[in-house]
C-alpha positions as CSV (number, residue, x, y, z in Angstrom):
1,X,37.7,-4.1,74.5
2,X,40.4,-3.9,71.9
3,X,43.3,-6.5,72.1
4,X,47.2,-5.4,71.9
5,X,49.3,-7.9,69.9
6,X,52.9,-7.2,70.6
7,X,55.9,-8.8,69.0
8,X,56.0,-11.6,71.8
9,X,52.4,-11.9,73.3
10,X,48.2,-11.2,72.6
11,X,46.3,-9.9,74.9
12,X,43.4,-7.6,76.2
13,X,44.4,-3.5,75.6
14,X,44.3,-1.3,78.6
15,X,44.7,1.6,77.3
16,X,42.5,3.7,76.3
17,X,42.8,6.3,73.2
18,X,41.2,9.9,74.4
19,X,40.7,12.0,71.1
20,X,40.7,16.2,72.4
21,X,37.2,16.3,72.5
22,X,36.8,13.7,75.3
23,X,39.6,15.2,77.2
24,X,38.7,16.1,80.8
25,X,39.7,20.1,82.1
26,X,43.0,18.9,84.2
27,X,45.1,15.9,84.2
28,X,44.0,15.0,87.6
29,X,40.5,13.6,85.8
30,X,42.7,11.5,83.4
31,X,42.0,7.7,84.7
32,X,44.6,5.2,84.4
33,X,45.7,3.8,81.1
34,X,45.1,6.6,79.4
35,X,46.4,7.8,75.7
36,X,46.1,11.8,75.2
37,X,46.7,14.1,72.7
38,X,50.6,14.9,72.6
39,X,50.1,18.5,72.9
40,X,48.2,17.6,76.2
41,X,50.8,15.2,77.2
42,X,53.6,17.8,76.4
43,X,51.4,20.6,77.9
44,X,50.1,18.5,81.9
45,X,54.1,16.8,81.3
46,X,54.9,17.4,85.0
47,X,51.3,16.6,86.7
48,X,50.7,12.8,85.3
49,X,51.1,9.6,86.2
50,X,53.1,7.1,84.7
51,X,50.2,5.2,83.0
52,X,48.7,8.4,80.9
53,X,50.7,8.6,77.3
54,X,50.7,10.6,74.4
55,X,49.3,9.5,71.1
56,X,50.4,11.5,67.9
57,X,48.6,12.0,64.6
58,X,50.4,11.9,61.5
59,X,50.6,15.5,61.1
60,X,52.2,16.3,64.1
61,X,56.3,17.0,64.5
62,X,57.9,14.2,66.3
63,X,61.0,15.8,67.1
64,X,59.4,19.5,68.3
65,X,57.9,17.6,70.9
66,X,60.9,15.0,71.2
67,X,61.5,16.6,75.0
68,X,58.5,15.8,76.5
69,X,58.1,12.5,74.3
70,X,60.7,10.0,74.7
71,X,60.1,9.5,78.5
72,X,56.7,8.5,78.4
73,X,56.4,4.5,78.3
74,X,54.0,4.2,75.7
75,X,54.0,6.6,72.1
76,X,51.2,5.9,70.5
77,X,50.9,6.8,66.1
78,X,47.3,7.1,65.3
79,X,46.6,5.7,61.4
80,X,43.5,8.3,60.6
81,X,43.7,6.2,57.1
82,X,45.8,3.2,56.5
83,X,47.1,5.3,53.0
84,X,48.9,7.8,55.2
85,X,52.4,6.3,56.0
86,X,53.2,9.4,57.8
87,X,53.4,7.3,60.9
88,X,56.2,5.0,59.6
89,X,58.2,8.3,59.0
90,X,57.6,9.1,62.8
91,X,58.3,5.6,63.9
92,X,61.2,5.9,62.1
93,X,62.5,9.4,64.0
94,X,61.3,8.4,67.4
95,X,63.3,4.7,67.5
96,X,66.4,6.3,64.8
97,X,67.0,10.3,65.9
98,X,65.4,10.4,69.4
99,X,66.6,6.9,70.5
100,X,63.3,5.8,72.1
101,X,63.3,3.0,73.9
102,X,59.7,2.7,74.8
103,X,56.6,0.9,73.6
104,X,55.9,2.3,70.3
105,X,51.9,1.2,69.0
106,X,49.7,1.1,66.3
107,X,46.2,2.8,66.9
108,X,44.0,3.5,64.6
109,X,43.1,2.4,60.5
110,X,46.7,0.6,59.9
111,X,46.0,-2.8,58.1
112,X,47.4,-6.2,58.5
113,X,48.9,-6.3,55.2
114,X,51.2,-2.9,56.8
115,X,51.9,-5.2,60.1
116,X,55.6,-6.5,59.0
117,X,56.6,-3.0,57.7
118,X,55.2,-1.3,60.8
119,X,57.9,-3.6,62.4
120,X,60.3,-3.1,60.5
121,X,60.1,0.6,61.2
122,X,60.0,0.4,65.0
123,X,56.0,-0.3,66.0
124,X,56.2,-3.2,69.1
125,X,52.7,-2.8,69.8
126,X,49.8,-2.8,67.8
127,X,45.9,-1.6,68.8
128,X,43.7,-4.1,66.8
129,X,39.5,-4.8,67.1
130,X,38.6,-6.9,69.1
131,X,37.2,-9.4,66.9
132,X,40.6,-9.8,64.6
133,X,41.7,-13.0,63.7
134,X,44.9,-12.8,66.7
135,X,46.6,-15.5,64.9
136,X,46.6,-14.4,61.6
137,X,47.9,-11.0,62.7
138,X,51.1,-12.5,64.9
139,X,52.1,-14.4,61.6
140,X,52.1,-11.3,59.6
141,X,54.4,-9.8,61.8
142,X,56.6,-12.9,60.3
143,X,55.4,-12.3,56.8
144,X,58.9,-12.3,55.2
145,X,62.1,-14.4,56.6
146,X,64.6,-11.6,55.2
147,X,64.8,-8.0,54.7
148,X,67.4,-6.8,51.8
149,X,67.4,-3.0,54.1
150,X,68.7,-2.2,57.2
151,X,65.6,-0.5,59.3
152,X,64.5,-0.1,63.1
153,X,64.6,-4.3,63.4
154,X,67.7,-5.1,61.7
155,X,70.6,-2.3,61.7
156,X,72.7,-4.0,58.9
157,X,71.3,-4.4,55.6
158,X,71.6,-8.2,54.2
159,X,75.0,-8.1,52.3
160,X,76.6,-7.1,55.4
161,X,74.7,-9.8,57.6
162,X,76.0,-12.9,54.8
163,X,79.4,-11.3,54.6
């Protein structure tokens, strides 16, 4: 089972990502925990439960599907290659333009050297193997003591925080 480090704890992941090929025919087949495909989400909206959420790969438009989105309690961003920062960009809209308040997590080939900018753009919740070194990854979430920018974690850049 994969683990889920978030910013204040470690711990076994529930959830369970559901690419479209493994989707069932109706929303009443989804079992609990379950991360869909945001069209699906945006699409069975009104028919699921409170633990099935929508994960979104990078090419997909945050903010076309913004309505449906930002009340669901978990978004997850799906890395299909850690190179593609696509999913900072729509960590950056979801938490900045659409004022989500939810669990925002990592799934997919992000790296721990991308953990601390992840934050810094909004992720609180990262997918990782389960044999990671869960140590090493909560102190990359630390990696730096400042930022210079303002971003998702700090609103004020660090000029205005001294001043």
């Amino acid at each position: 089972m994969p683990k889920l480090v978030k910013i204040d704890s470690v711990g076994d992941d529930p959830w369970q990502l559901i690419d479209k090929e493994s989707l069932p025919s109706s929303a009443a087949q989804l079992e609990a925990y379950s991360l869909i495909p945001a069209e699906t989400y945006c699409q069975w909206a009104e028919q699921l439960p409170a633990n099935v959420a929508p994960w979104l790969a990078s090419d997909e438009d945050v903010v076309a599907l913004a309505d449906k989105l930002t009340s669901a309690p978990v978004i997850a961003l799906h890395f299909a290659a850690f190179a593609d920062g696509r999913s900072f960009s729509q960590a950056r809209q979801l938490r900045e333009q659409l004022e989500f308040t939810g669990e925002l997590r990592a799934v997919g080939a992000f790296i721990q050297d991308q953990l601390f900018y992840l934050r810094r753009c909004g992720f609180d919740a990262f997918s990782v193997a389960d044999d990671a070194d869960l140590e090493s990854i909560k102190t990359s979430l630390e990696d730096f003591s400042e930022s210079y920018q303002a971003a998702c974690d700090v609103k004020e850049p660090l000029f205005r925080r001294r001043a």
